[in-house]
C-alpha positions in Angstrom: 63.4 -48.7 -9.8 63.6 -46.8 -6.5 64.4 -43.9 -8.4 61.2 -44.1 -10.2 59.1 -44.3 -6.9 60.9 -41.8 -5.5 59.4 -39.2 -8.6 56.1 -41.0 -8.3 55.8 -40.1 -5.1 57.5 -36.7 -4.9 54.7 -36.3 -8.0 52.1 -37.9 -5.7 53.3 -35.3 -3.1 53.1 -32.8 -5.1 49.2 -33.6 -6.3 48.0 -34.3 -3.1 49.8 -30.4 -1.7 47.6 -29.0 -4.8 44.7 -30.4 -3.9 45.3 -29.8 -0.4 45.5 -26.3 -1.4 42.2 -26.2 -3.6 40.4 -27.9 -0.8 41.7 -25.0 2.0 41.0 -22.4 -0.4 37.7 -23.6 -1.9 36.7 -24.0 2.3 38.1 -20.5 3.1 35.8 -19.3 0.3 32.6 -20.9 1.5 33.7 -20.3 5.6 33.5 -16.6 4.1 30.3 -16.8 2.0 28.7 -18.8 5.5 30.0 -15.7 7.1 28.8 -13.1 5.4 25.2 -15.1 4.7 25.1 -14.6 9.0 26.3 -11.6 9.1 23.2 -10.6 6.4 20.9 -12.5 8.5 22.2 -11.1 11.9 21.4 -7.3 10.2 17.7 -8.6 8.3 16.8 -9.6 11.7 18.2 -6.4 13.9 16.4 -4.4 11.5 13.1 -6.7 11.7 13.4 -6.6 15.3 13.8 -3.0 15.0 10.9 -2.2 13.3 9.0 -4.4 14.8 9.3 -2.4 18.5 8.3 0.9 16.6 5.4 -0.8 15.6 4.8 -1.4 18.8 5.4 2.2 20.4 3.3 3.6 17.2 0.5 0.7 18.5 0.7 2.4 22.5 0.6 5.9 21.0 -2.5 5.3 19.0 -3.6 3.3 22.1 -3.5 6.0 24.5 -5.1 8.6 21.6 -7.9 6.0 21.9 -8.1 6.4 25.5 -8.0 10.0 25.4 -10.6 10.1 22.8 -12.9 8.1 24.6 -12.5 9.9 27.6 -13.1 13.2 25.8 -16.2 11.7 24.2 -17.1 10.7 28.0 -17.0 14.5 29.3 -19.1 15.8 26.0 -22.0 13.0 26.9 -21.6 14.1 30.6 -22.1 17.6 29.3 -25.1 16.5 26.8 -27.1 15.0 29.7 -26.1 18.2 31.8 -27.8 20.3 29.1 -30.6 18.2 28.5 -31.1 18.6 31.9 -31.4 22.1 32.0 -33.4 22.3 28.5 -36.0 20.0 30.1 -35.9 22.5 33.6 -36.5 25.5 31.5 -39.1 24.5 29.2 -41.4 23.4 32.4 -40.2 26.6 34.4 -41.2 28.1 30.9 -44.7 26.4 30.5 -45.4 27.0 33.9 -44.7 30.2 33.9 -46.9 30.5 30.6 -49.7 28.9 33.2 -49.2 31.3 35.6 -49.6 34.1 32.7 -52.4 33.1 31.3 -54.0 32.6 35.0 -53.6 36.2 35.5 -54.9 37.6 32.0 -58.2 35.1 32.8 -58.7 36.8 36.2 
């Protein structure tokens, strides 16, 4: 009788080290699949991050094109008014000198 214990358990032994075994192997397997899933993630976001800052140095180089354009449009109103300016002083230095003509042919 103690002889057949003794199988039953070194059989019981011998059931349990196998499934001890799957178990460690079927949790190595999934520790590495976790692993690799982070390691994916870890990258996704790196490169999300990265393209996420050249967005924003594209975003501050069209800004500061924006500001140079609006100062440029600035300087060519500036320069606008400054001609209309001058326009408007030579047409009346024009008409008066057109007065002044035709003052002299009357007299």
């Amino acid at each position: 009788r103690s002889g057949e214990l003794a199988e039953e358990l070194t059989e019981a032994g011998r059931k349990l080290d196998t499934e001890t075994g799957t178990l460690r192997s079927d949790l190595e397997k999934a520790l590495a699949a976790h692993k690799i899933a982070e390691d994916s993630i870890g990258a996704s976001q790196a490169a999300s991050h990265q393209k996420l800052e050249q967005m924003q140095e594209e975003a501050r180089a069209q800004s500061l094109k924006i500001t140079a354009l609006q100062e440029e449009c600035e300087k060519t109103e500036a320069r606008g008014r400054a001609l209309v300016e001058e326009l408007t002083t030579a047409s009346a230095a024009q008409a008066s000198l057109a007065e002044e003509f035709k003052a002299a042919q009357d007299a």
